[in-house]
Every structure is written in structure tokens, then in C-alpha cells.
N, C-alpha and C positions, 0 to 999 in steps of 0.2 A: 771248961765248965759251961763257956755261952752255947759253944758247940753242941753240947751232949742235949740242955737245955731247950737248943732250938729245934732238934732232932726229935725229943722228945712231944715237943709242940707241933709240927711238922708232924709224929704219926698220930697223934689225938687227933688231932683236925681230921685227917684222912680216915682212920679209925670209925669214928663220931659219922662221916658222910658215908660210910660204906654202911656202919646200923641203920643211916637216916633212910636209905636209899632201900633198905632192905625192909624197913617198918611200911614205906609206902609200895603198895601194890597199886595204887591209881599214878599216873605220871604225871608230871609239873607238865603244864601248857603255856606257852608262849605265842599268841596271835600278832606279827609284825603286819602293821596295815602302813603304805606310801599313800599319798595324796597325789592323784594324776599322773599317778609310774604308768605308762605304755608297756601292754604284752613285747613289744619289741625294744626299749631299750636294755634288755638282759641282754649279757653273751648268749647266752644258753638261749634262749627262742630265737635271737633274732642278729644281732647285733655279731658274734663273733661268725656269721656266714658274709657279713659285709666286710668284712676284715679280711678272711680266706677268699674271698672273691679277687685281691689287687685289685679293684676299681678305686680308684684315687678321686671319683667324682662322688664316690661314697662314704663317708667319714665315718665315725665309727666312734663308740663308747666301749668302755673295760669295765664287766662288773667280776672282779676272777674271788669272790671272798662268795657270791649268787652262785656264780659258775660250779666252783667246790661246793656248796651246798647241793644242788641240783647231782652232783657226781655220789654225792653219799646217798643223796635222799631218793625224792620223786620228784618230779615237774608235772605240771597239769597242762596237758594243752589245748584243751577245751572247756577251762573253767571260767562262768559269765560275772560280773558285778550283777546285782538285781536292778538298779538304774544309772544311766550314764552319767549320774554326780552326786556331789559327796553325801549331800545328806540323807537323801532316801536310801542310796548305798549301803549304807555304815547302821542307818537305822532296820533293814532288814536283815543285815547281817547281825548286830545283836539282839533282835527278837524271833529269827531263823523263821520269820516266814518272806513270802515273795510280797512285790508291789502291788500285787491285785487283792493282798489283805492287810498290809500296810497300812499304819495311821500317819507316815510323811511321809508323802509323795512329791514327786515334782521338785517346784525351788525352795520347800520350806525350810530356809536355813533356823537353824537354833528356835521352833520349833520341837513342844517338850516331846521326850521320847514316852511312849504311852506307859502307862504304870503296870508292867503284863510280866511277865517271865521275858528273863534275857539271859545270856552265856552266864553272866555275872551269879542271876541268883540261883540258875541251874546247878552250875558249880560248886556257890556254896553251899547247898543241899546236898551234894556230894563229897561234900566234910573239905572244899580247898579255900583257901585266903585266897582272896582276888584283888585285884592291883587295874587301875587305867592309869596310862602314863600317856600323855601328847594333846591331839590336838579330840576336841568333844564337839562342838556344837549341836548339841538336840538336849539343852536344857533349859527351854521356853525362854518366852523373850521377856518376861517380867521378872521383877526382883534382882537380888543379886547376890553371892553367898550362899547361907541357908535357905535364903528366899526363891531360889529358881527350884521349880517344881522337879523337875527331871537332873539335877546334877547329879554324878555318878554315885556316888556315896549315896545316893537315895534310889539308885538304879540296881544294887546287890554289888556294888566292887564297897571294898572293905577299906582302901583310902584312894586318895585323886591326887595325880600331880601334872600339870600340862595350861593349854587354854583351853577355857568352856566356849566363850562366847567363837562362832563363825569366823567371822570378820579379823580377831586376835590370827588366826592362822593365815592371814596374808603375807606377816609379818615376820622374819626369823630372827631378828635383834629383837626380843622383845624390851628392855628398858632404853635403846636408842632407838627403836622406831624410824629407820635408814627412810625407808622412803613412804612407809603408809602409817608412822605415825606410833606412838609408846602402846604398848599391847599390855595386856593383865596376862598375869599365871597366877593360878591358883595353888596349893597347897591343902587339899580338904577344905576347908569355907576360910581358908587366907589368903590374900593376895601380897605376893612375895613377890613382884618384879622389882622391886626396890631395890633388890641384891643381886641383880641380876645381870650388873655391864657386864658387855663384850659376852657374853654365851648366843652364842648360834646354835636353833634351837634343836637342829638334828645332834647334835653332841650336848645339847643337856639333857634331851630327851632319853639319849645312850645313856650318859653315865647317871642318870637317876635309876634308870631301869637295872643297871648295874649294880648298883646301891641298895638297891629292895631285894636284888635274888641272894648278894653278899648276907646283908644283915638278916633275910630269911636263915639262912641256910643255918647261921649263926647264933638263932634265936632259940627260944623254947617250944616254939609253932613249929619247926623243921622236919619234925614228922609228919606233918601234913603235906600234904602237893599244894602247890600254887597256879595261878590262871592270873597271866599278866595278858592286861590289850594294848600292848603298845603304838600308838597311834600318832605315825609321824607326821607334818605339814609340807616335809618338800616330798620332790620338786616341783608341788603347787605354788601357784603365785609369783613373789618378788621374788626375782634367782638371784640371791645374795648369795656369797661366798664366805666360808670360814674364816676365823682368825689366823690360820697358820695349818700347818700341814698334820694329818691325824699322829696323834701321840704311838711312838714306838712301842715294840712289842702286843699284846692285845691279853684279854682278861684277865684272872686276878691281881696279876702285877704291873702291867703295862696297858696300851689304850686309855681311852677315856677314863677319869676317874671322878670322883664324885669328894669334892674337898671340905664343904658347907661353911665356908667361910664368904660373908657378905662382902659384894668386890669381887670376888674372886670364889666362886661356888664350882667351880668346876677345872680342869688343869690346861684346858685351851681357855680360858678367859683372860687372856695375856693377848699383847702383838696388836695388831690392826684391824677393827674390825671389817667384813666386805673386802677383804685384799688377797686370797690365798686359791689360786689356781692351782688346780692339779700338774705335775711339769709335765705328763703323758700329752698336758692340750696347750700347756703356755705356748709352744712356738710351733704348731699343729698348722699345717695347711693341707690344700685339697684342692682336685684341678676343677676349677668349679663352673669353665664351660665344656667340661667334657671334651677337652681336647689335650693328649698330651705334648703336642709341639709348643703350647703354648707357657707359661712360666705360671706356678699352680701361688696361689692366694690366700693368705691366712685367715681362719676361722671367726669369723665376728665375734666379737666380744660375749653378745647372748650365749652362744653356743659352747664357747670356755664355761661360762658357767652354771648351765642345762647339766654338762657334761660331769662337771666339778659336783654341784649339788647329788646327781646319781651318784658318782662314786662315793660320797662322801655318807650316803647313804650302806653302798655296800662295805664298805670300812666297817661300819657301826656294826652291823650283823655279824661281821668275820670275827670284832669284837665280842661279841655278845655268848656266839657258839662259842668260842675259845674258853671265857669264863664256866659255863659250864661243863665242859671238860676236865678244867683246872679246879672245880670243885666238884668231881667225881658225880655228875650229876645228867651227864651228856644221855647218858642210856635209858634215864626215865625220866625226858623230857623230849615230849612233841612239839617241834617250830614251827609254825606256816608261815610263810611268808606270800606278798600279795599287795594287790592294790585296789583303790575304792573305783576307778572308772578308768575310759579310757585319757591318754594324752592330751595337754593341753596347748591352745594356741596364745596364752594369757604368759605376762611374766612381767609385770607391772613396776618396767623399767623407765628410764625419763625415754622421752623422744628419740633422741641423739643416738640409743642403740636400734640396732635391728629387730623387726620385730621374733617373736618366737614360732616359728613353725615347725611343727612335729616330721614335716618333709627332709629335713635338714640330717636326722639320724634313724629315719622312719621308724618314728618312736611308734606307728601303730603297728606293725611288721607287716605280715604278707595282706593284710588286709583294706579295706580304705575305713573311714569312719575316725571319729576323735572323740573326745568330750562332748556331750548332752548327745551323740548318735545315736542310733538304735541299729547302727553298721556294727560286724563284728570289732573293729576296730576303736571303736568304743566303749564293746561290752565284755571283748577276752582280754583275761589276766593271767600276769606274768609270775601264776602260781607252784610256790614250791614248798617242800615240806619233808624234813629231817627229823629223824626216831631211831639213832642206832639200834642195831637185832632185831627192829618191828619192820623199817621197813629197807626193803632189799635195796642197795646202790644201785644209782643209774635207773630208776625205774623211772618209764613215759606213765604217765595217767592219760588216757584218751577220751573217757566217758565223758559224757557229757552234764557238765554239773554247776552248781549256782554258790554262792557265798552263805546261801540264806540256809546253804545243806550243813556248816558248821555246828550249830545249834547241835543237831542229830548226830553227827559224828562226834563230839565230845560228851555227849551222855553217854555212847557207847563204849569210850576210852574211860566215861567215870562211873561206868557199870549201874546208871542211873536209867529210868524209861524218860524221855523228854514227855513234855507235853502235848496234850489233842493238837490242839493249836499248829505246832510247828509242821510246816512244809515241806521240810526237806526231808532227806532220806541219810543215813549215815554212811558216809565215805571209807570205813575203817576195813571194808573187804577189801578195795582197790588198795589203799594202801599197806594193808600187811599180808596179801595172799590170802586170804583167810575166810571161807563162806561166800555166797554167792549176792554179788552188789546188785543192788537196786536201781530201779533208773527213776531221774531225778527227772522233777518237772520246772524246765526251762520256760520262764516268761517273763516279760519287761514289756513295764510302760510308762510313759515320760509322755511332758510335754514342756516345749521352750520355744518361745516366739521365734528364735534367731532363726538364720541360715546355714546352713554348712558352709566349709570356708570354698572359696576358690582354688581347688590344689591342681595343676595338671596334671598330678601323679594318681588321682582317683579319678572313677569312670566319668564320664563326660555328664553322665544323669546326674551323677551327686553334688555336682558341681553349683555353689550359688542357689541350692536346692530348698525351697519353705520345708522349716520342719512339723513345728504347732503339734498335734495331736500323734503321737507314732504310739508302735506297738510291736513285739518281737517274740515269736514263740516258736521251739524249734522240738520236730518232731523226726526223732531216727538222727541220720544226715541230712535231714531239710530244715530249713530256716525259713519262717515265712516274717516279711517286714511292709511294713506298711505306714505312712507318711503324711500330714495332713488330714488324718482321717475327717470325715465327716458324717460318716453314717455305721453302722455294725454291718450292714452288706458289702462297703468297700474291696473292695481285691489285695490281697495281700500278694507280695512280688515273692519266690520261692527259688533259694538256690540251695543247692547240696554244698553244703560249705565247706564240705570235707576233702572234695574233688575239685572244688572252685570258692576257694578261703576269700580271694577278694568280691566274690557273688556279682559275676560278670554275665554268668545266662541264666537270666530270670526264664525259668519252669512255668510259671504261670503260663506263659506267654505260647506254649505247647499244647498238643493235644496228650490225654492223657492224664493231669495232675487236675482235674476238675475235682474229683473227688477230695484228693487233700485240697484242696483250695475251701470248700464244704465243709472239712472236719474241722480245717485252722479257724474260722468264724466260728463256729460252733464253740470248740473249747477256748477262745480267749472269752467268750461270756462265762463259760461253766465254771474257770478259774477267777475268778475275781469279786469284793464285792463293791459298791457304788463307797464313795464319801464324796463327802456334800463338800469340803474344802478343797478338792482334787478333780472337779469337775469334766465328764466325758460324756463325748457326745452319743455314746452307748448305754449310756447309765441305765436309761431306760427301756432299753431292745427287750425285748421278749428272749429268754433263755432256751434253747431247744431242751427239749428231752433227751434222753439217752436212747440208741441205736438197742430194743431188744435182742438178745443174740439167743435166748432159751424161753422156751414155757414158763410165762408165771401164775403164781399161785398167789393165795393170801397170808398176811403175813410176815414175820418177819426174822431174820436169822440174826441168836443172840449166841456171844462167849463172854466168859466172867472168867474175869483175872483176879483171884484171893491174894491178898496182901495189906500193908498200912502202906497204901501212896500218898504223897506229898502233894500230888494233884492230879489233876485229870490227866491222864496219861494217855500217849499214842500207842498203841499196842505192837507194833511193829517187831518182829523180832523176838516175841513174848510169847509162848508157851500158858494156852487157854489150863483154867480147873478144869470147866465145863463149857459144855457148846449145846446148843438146838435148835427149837423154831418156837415161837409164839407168836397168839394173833396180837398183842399189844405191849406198849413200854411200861410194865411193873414192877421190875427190879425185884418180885418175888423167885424168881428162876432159883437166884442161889441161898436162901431162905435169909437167917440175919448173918451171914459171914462177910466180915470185913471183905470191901473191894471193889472193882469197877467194873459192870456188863459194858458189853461194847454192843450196840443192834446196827444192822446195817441191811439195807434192803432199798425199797422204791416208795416214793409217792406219787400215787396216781393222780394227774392232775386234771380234772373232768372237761378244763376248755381254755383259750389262751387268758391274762390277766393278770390285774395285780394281785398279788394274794400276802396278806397279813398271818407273821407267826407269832404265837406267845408261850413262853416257857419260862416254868418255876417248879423249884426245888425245893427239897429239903437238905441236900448234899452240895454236891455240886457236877457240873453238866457241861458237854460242850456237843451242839450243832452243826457240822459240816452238810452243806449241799452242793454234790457235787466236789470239786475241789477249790469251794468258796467258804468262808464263816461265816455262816446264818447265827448261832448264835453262840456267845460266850458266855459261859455260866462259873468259869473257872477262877482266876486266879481275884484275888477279892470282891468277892460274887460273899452278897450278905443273905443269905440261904433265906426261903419264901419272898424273895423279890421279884416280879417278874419285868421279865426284859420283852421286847415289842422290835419287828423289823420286819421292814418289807423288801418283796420281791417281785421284780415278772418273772412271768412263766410262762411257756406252750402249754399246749395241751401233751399230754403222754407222761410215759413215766418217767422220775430223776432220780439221780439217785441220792443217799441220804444216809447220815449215820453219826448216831447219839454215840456217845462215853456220857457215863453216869458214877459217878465217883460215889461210895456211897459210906461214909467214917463209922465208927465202930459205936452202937448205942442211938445210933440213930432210924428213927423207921421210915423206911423207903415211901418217898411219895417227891412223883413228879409228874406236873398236870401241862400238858401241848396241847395248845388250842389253833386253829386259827378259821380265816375269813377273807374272802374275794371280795372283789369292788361290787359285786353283788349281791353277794350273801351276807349274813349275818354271822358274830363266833360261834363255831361250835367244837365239839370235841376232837383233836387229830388220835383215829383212832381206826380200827383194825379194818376198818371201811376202805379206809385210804393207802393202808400196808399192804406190800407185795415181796415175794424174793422171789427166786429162781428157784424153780422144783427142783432142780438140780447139778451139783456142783459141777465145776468144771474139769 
């Protein structure tokens, strides 16, 4: 009778997820983001060619749970972080624009995340429950609870469970606090470390997140898809080690589990805390002068547990894909997996150990550069991504692409338009075959007083190198970087990264590449715009114009896209009602039919200077110049307000392009003004409009 019983329980469940599965035509998303994973500590990029090499002066990490992912899925091998650390990272990646419109830049840790459209509330306009699990910090530095401006649950995720504040993610005992001291986790606005002994936080992190897609699946919501960001802290920081060795078997039945009993909240919170080496590294040595007559030396302590914390990382994932397998969910559900920067030199152990260098398993891989670089090694990650029947096993990605393109690529999988705003472009062609991808615009910009470390394993230049003001922007297979800036004329150093990954022959330095040298200055102004907390010594350069390439005329080319949008939308990929030309922005074109014109053309700018914009609505509006945000009129824009921003400019024309979102019963009126450090306000109007007589 238990038999027949549990048989019969056993096909409901299965049953129940084959309807669930079937009700949803958007797919569950899973975002796994590491803290200072290196493009090269994966087998799969980097790490199993130092293994097949026999070089015993080489040591070596096992991700095979990465590895197997990467085998089913894709791998990116030219996928950038938008800055080389964590918070401007993780903040452009959930507002999918780049650093040069960013509102954290730089070291602004915990730092609120600006109140705009993110993965979270895009999603849930796309009818999914959203979930952050791990580590946050970009929820301002005042209050605490409810009171911090930006916590996630105020960011469009639908509950929180991880640490908010920065600084908490040094730490992976959070209620013993091994060596930087007792950390907070949150709970939605509770603070729950109290119950927290002995969990190391990559395995509570797991079996929470475990926890949320079980009891999804199992709930009344399970016809909707879910968008979990799961956001883990190592192997940033203190390399502490597990309690014991990962729990047998993996997803619904075995692996990590999630118990919710205080004391004891999770099934490794038993044993010792800080004591559990992987056995692949406990008795691991390596001939470490390069000599094999010599008798080879065992692995320092750091590096047992570098090595431990990655795996112990790829466990959790093997975990994680398993479970959804084991609730028939694997086929409509998109993983990425990835990291926020490049590897770190940090690992905030006493003294007594060695320090951490990323030389030791060339955690940067074929490249040089580490954390806060603007070297590829810095900036590539060790990006993968699994979608049974969407995307074909074994596939390289080679495009060239940024973290801040997710945005775009998951409105495309939730068959939503993202918004003006977003930067990126949607990756959903590269990864299922499917329509012809866009190319994505690559730029990063940081600044950090330090030095590059001393490695002799990178070039002789990088070495003990000022950083202060850098910049990175890559065009084709060239890479232009640049180092101390002090002026917007500085020379940017050019290597084909494609042909020379660790960019050993600077291009610049040839005849020949003057021209790009020209273009790279040119468009790192056109992509970006100034903030006064994130201060460059470009701020103020004069913008060039745009290189005319056709006859202009007057005027400007408009298409209107009919519908009820959610908000100003990027039209990318969108099929116009109607298209034309007009001399001016009146939103009469499509008479009163719900929807957004898009005008897009040139302003003529009569001499070089500052010049002041003003723009106000009745709807809502969004400003691109160029591929900068002149002005936001979108997402809690309280309609007839007007907003004020200035810019330099050259003389010639720029380019330029309104979205006007305009809701159903409202009458279109939206008045652009502006004024030179000359002139007085006046009308922006058909005086000043130009397009191309004709198309290309």
C-alpha cells in the first residue's frame, strides 16, 4: 500500500511539472555570479590545458561539474565585466547599462543602486517571481533594514536572502566571524545570523537557492517562470574552508539541503568549521623550481584553499543543474554562469600563511592583468551558459560582449522590449542559432590609486605599474587601454587581443593605426556621460562630432511603435507601425494611437562649447547623445517636470535620438530647449535637426 502510494506521489509531482513546464512559455532564469573567479581558474578556459601540459611547475584546479556545464552549454570567451571590481561590476550588470552611464563607479562600495529599471523589475513586468540570494552590497550606506534605500526587495526582486552590506562579504562564517569578525544576513528586512553557526556561506548560499526553486516549483506561483540572482562571495576575500566534504549525491535528494532549523539551518553545518580541504589538493605538490631532478614541495596552505573554495564552488552548480533535472525543469531554464572581475591578490589570512597570488594557478589565464586592471585579465570572464534544446552543446561564443548585455538578452528570452536606457544588445542569436547578433559595445572605466602587482609572469611594462585614471574600449579585434590618464588626448596603447590575448605588441606604436588611435579618443567621449561623484579628467573635453558619411538635409527620421508599453522602450529588434521624416519632435506623426515614436537624426552644433538641454513631457521620454544619456525622462519621471543637463560639444553634427513613450488619453506635448555658454534658451527645433537624405 506505501508502495502504490508513493508511486502514485511520485507521478503527480512529475505529472504537475510536465503541466507546469508546459503552462510556461518564458523560461526560469538562473544568473550565478562568483566574486573574483578568474577567466582561468575554470578547466574549461584555462586550467585543464595546465593539467594536459605535465608541467608539474604548473598546478592546477578541477572545476569538472563547470567543465560538464560548458560541454552541454556554451562558454564565452570573450565576455568583459563592465569594471574590474565588484561594485560598479554587479551594478551595471543589474541596470544593463555600461560605466560611462553608470551611477557606481569606481570604489563606491554599498553605495545605493540608483532607483531605474533592473534585471529584477524587467522580469517582473514579464510576469516572473524574482529571488537575490548572496552577497548585495549597492544598498546605500545609511539606515539599516527597511531603511537602506536600495535593498533588493526595493530593487524589483520579490524576496532577499544573503548579506547586503560590502564589507559582510569578506566573511564566509557569518555568525563566527573566523577572521574579519560576525557579519549580518538578511532575510527580507531580518537579520537572521543568529542561526547561523558553522554555515559556510557558499553552501548556504546553495541550499537556500535550492530551497526557493523546490518550494517554487511546489507552490501556487509554479506556473510562472522565476529569475534567481544568485550571488556568491567566494573566492573573494578570507579563503576559508568548509565544514566537511560536499554532501553526496546532488539535487532533490542529495547535495546541499536546506533544513531551517536554528543551529543547524543547513546539512553541512555540523564538523569543524575552516578545516575541509578538498583530498585532490590535501597532499598536492609541485616542482616549484622548475627543476625535475629536484624532490617537488607541497602546495602552501593558501592555495589548498583558493583551490578548495573554487571547487567547492563548482559542487554547488553540479548541485543546483542536477536539481533541476530532477524536477523536470532543466529544458526551461537558462544558467549563466560567470564572475564580477578579474582574480584577486587579497585573501585576508593571518600572516603566517602565504600571500595569495593569482600566478600560482594563473587564475588570469592566457592573459596578464588581475582585479582593479583594465588588462584583459581583469576584465574576461569565465562565462558559461546552459538551456537544453535552445542551446547546441559544446558551443564557443566568441563575440565580443559585456555583462551590462544581460539586461537585453533576457527581455528577449521574456519576449519583453527592455528599455531606451539599456546599452547592451541581446545575446539570444549567439546563443540559440537563431537571427543575426548584434555587436555589442565594449567600454570600461575605473579608477584606483594602487599599483599593479609585481608578477614576472606579465610583461615587464605592467609591472609596479600607476594605475589612477584608466580606460578600455575595444573595437573589432583591437583593444585600446590606456593608464593614468590625464588628459582626453592621451594615446591609448592598441593590441589585437585576439592574435596577442596577453597584448604584448602595442599597435600604437606602428605606423598605420593613427586613425584608430583618432576614433578610440573620439568615441570613449561619445560613450559616456560625466558624474560629479566619479570624477575624470575628461569630464570636461569637448565631444567631437560625428564623421559625416551622406548628404544632409533638414530634419528628422521618425518610426512609431503602437502598443501599451511599460516604458520607454529600446526599439531594437521591433518592427515600426509607421516610419518618415519631419522637421520637428511633435509626436503628431501617429495621431492619438497608444505608443512610442523613436526620432533619430543630428544636431547641428553651430561652434565648440558648453551647451545646456531641457526637456519636459507629458508622457515619458528618453535622450541619448550619441551613445551617452543626455537625458532620462523614463522610469519615475513625474510627467511636466523638466530635467536640465549639460554638455560640451564641437562644433559639427552629433548624433541624437528621442523615445517618447506617449500612454493612452494623454495629449502629446514635449517641449527641448536649450543654450550655449553664449546664448540665451531657446527652442531645440527644426533649425537644428538634420538626417541623412538617404538611407544606407
Amino acid at each position: 500500500m506505501k508502495k502504490t502510494y508513493l508511486l502514485i506521489t511520485v507521478f503527480l509531482l512529475v505529472f504537475s511539472n510536465i503541466l507546469t513546464v508546459k503552462a510556461q512559455k518564458k523560461p526560469n532564469i538562473i544568473f550565478i555570479l562568483t566574486d573574483d573567479l578568474g577567466y582561468g581558474d575554470l578547466g574549461v578556459f584555462f586550467q585543464n590545458k595546465r593539467q594536459q601540459s605535465g608541467d608539474r611547475s604548473k598546478p592546477y584546479e578541477l572545476t569538472p561539474n563547470l567543465d560538464l556545464m560548458a560541454k552541454k552549454g556554451a562558454k564565452f570567451t570573450q565576455q568583459y565585466c563592465n569594471a574590474p571590481v565588484c561594485a560598479p561590476s554587479r551594478a551595471s550588470l543589474l541596470t544593463g547599462v555600461n560605466q560611462g552611464n553608470a551611477n557606481i563607479r569606481d570604489n563606491q562600495f554599498d553605495k545605493a543602486l540608483e532607483n531605474n529599471h533592473t534585471l529584477a523589475t524587467l522580469l517582473k513586468q514579464a510576469g516572473y517571481n524574482t529571488t537575490a540570494i548572496g552577497k548585495w552590497g549597492l544598498q546605500g550606506i545609511n539606515g539599516n533594514g527597511p531603511d537602506w534605500q536600495a535593498h533588493p526587495v526595493k530593487r524589483g526582486f520579490d524576496s532577499y536572502y544573503g548579506y547586503i552590506r560590502h564589507k559582510d562579504g569578506h566573511e564566509h562564517y557569518p555568525f563566527e566571524g573566523l577572521y574579519d569578525g560576525k557579519k549580518q544576513v538578511w532575510s527580507d528586512y531580518k537579520e537572521v545570523s543568529a542561526n547561523l553557526s558553522k554555515c559556510y556561506t557558499t553552501d548556504l548560499w546553495t541550499a537556500a537557492a535550492k530551497n526557493y526553486i523546490i518550494a517554487h516549483q511546489k507552490g501556487s506561483d509554479a506556473v510562472k517562470p522565476f529569475f534567481m540572482y544568485l550571488a556568491y562571495d567566494c573566492p573573494h576575500a578570507v579563503l576559508e574552508l568548509p565544514t566537511q566534504a560536499y554532501p553526496s549525491g546532488k539535487g532533490l535528494k542529495g547535495g546541499l539541503q536546506w533544513l531551517g532549523e536554528p543551529g543547524h539551518m543547513i546539512n553541512t553545518a555540523t564538523g569543524k568549521v575552516d578545516s575541509y580541504v578538498y583530498p585532490e589538493y590535501a597532499n598536492a605538490t609541485y616542482d616549484d623550481d622548475n627543476n625535475p631532478a629536484t624532490p617537488e614541495i607541497a602546495w602552501p596552505e593558501t592555495y589548498k584553499r583558493y583551490a578548495s573554495a573554487v571547487r567547492r564552488i563548482d559542487d554547488a552548480v553540479g548541485d543546483i543543474l542536477q536539481l533541476l533535472v530532477d524536477l523536470k525543469i532543466a529544458d526551461n531554464t537558462l544558467v549563466i554562469f560567470t564572475s564580477d572581475n578579474g582574480p584577486s591578490i587579497e585573501s585576508y589570512l593571518p600572516a603566517s600563511f602565504v600571500p595569495n597570488h593569482p600566478t600560482f594557478f594563473g587564475s588570469y589565464g592566457p592573459f596578464d592583468g588581475i582585479k582593479r586592471d583594465c588588462w584583459e585579465g581583469g576584465l574576461r570572464m569565465p562565462t558559461l551558459a546552459e538551456w537544453p534544446d535552445h542551446i547546441a552543446p559544446g558551443k564557443t561564443i566568441t563575440t565580443p560582449s559585456m555583462l551590462s548585455d544581460w539586461m537585453a538578452t533576457f527581455a528577449d528570452v521574456a519576449h519583453i522590449q527592455p528599455p531606451a536606457r539599456t546599452d547592451g544588445v541581446s545575446l539570444l542569436p549567439d546563443l540559440t542559432g537563431k537571427g543575426k547578433q548584434q555587436n555589442s559595445l565594449v567600454y570600461v572605466e575605473y579608477y584606483e590609486e594602487g599599483k599593479t602587482p609585481v608578477f614576472k609572469e606579465f610583461e615587464a611594462s605592467r609591472r609596479n605599474r600607476k594605475r589612477d585614471q584608466m580606460q578600455m574600449i575595444r573595437m573589432g579585434n583591437l583593444v585600446g587601454v590606456r593608464y593614468q590618464v590625464k588628459a582626453a588626448g592621451d594615446d591609448f596603447e592598441i593590441y589585437d587581443v585576439v592574435n596577442d590575448p596577453k597584448e604584448t605588441d602595442n599597435l600604437a606604436l606602428k605606423t598605420g593605426f593613427e586613425k584608430i588611435q583618432a576614433q578610440m579618443k573620439a568615441n570613449v567621449l561619445q560613450v559616456r556621460h560625466a558624474d560629479a561623484e566619479a570624477p575624470r579628467p575628461y569630464d570636461n573635453a569637448m565631444i567631437p562630432a560625428d564623421s559625416v558619411l551622406r548628404e544632409l538635409i533638414p530634419g528628422l527620421n521618425w518610426k512609431f511603435y503602437e502598443g501599451n508599453f511599460p516604458w520607454v522602450i529600446a526599439e531594437k529588434n521591433l518592427k515600426e507601425s509607421e516610419k518618415g521624416t519631419g522637421n520637428n519632435i511633435t509626436r503628431k506623426e501617429a495621431g492619438k494611437k497608444e505608443g512610442m515614436t523613436c526620432y533619430e537624426g543630428f544636431i547641428k552644433i553651430p561652434a565648440d562649447g558648453k551647451y545646456t538641454f531641457s526637456m519636459l513631457t507629458t508622457g515619458k521620454a528618453y535622450l541619448r547623445l550619441h551613445e551617452a544619456t543626455l537625458i532620462d525622462e523614463d522610469f519615475g519621471y513625474q510627467p511636466n517636470t523638466e530635467v536640465i543637463k549639460d554638455v560640451y560639444l564641437k562644433a559639427g553634427y552629433h548624433a541624437i535620438k528621442l523615445n517618447y513613450l506617449l500612454p493612452k488619453g494623454i495629449s502629446p506635448q514635449l517641449k527641448l530647449k536649450w543654450k550655449s555658454d553664449k546664448n540665451d534658451w531657446m527652442d531645440l527645433d527644426a533649425k537644428a535637426f538634420y538626417h541623412y537624405k538617404t538611407a544606407l
